[in-house]
KOLMARFI-758448 format. One record per residue (C-alpha): residue number from 1; residue in one letter; x, y, z. Coordinates in steps of 0.2 Angstrom, whole numbers. Example, Ala and Ser with C-alpha at 12.3 -4.5 7.8 and 13.67 -1.06 7.14 Angstrom:
<rs>
+-----+---+-------+-------+-------+
!   k ! r !    c1 !    c2 !    c3 !
+-----+---+-------+-------+-------+
!   1 ! A !    62 !   -22 !    39 !
!   2 ! S !    68 !    -5 !    36 !
+-----+---+-------+-------+-------+
</rs>
This chain:
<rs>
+-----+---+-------+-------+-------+
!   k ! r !    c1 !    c2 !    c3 !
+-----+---+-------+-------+-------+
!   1 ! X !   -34 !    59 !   -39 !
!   2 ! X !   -17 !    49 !   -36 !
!   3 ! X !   -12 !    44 !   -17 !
!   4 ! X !     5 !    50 !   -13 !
!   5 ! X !    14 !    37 !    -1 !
!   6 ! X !    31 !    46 !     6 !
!   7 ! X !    40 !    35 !    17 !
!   8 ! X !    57 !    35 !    24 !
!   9 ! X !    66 !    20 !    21 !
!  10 ! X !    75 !    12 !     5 !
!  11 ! X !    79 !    -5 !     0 !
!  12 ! X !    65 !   -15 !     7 !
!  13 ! X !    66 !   -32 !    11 !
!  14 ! X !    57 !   -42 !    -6 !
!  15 ! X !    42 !   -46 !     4 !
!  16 ! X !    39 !   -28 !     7 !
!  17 ! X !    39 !   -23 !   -10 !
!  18 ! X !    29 !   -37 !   -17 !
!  19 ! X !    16 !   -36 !    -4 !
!  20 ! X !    14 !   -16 !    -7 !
!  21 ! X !    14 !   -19 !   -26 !
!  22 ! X !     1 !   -30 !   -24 !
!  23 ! X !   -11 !   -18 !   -16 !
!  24 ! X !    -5 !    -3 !   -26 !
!  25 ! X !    -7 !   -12 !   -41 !
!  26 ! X !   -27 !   -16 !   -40 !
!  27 ! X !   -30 !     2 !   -34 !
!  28 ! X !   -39 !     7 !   -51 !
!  29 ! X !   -33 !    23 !   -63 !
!  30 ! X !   -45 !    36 !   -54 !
!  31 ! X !   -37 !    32 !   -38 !
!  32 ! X !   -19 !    28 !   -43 !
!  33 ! X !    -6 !    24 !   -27 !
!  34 ! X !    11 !    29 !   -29 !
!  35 ! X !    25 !    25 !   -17 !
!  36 ! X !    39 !    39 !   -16 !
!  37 ! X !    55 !    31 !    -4 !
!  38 ! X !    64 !    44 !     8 !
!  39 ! X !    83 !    41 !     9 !
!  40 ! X !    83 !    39 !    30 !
!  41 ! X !    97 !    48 !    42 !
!  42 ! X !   112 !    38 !    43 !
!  43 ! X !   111 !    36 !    62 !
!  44 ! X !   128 !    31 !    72 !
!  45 ! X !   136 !    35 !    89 !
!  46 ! X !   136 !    55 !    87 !
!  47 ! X !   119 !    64 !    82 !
!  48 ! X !   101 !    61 !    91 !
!  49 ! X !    85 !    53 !    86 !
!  50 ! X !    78 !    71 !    87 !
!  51 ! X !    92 !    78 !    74 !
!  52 ! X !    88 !    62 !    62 !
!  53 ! X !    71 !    65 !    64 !
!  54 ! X !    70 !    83 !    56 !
!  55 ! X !    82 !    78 !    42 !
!  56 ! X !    72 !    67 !    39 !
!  57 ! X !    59 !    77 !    39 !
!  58 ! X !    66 !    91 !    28 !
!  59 ! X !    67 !    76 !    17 !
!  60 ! X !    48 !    74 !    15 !
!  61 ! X !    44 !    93 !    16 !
!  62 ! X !    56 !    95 !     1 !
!  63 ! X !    46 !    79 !    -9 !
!  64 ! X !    30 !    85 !    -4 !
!  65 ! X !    18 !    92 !   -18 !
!  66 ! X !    13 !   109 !   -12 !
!  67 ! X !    -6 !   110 !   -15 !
!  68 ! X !    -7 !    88 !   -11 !
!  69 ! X !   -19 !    86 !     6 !
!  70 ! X !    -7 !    80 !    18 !
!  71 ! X !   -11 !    65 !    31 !
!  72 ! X !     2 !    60 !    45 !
!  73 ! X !     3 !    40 !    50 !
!  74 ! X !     3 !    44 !    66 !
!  75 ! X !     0 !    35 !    84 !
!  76 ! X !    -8 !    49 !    89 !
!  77 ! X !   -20 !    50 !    75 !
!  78 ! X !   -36 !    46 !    75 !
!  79 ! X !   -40 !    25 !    72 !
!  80 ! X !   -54 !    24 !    57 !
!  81 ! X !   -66 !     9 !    54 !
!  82 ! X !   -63 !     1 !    38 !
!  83 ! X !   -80 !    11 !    32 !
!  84 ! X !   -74 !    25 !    40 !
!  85 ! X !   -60 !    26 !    30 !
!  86 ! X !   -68 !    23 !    12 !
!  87 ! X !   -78 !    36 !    17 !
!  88 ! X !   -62 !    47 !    20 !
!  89 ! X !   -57 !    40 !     3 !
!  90 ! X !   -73 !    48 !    -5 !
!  91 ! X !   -70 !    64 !     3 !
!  92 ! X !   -53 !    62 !    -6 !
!  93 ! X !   -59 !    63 !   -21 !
!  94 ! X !   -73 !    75 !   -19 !
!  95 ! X !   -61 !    89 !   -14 !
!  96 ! X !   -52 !    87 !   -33 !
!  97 ! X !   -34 !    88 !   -22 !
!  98 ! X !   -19 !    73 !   -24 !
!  99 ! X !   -18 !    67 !    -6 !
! 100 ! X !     0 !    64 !     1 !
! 101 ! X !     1 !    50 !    16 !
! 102 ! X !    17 !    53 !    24 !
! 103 ! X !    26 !    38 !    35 !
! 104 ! X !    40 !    44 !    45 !
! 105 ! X !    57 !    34 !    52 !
! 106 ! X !    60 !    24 !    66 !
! 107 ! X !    60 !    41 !    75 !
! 108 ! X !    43 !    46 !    68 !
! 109 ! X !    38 !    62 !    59 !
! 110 ! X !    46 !    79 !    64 !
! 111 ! X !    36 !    93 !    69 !
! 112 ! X !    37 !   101 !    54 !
! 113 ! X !    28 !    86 !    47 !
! 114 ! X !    14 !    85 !    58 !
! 115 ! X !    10 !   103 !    57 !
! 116 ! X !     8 !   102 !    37 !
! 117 ! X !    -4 !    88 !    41 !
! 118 ! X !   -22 !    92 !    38 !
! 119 ! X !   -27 !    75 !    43 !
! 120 ! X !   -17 !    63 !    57 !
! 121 ! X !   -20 !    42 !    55 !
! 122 ! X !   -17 !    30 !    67 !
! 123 ! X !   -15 !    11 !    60 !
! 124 ! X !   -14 !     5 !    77 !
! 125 ! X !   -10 !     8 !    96 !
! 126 ! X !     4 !    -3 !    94 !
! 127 ! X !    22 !     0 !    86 !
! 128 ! X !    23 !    -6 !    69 !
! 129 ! X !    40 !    -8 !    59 !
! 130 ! X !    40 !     4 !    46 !
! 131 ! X !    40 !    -9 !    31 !
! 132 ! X !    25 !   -17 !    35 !
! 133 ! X !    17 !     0 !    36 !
! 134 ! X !    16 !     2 !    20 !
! 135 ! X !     6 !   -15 !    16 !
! 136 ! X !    -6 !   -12 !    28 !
! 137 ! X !   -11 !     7 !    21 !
! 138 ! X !    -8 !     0 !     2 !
! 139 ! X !   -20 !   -13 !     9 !
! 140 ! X !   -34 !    -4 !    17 !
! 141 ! X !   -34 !    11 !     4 !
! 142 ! X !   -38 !    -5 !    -8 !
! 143 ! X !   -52 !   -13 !     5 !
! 144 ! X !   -59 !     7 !     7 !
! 145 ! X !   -61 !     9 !   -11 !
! 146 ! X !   -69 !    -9 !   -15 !
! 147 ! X !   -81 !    -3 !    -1 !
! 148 ! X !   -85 !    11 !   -12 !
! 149 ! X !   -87 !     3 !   -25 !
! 150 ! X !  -100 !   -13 !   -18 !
! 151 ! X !   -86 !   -25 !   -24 !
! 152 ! X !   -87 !   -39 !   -13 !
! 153 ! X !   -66 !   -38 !    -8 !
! 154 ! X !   -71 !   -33 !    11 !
! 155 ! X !   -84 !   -42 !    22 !
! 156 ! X !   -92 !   -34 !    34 !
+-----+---+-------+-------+-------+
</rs>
């Protein structure tokens, strides 16, 4: 199974990218993370968040694998346990489908995006910048999966 990340945003600050590598890159073969960047709308005094959000989100309908099982970041999702997560991530795998994780821009994901969701996931209550969004799902796919496999990464 490989886990799809699409997110808008390009040329992350460094810290961002080493800190995502470094999750993504203990994430074993079986259950390989691969990051896909979404060029975001160019945002300026004429146009709306609601305009960039559907380009953007044309953006990540036309990246998108077709048959990949699709889950939102989303505040509105639903907030899963560290265990209840690993137990998403065996799920995952059972179902034989690539799972797409898809994080939006500033503006968040368009409707469009939402509605191809099968599953919506919330991080947090609170607002998180973007960037650090993908350390912290890098980071707890790697903890979900350590818990699956008894490795002592994540302590209860």
């Amino acid at each position: 199974m490989k886990l799809n990340l699409l997110a808008v945003g390009q040329k992350m600050p460094q810290w961002v990218i080493e800190g995502y590598n470094e999750y993504a890159r203990r994430m074993p073969r079986e259950c390989q993370l691969n990051l896909q960047e979404i060029a975001p709308s160019k945002r300026g005094k004429s146009g709306s968040s609601g305009q960039w959000m559907q380009e953007e989100g044309k953006r990540i309908m036309t990246a998108l694998p077709q048959n990949d099982y699709v889950v939102a970041l989303e505040v509105g999702g639903r907030n899963w346990s560290t265990e209840q997560l690993a137990e998403q991530l065996k799920n995952w795998q059972a179902s034989g489908r690539d799972v797409s994780l898809l994080i939006g821009g500033p503006d968040g994901l368009s409707d469009e995006c939402q509605q191809r969701a099968d599953q919506k996931w919330s991080l947090s209550n609170l607002t998180l910048p973007h960037p650090l969004v993908r350390i912290v799902v890098a980071e707890q796919l790697y903890r979900a999966w350590t818990v699956l496999q008894n490795h002592p990464y994540h302590r209860a």
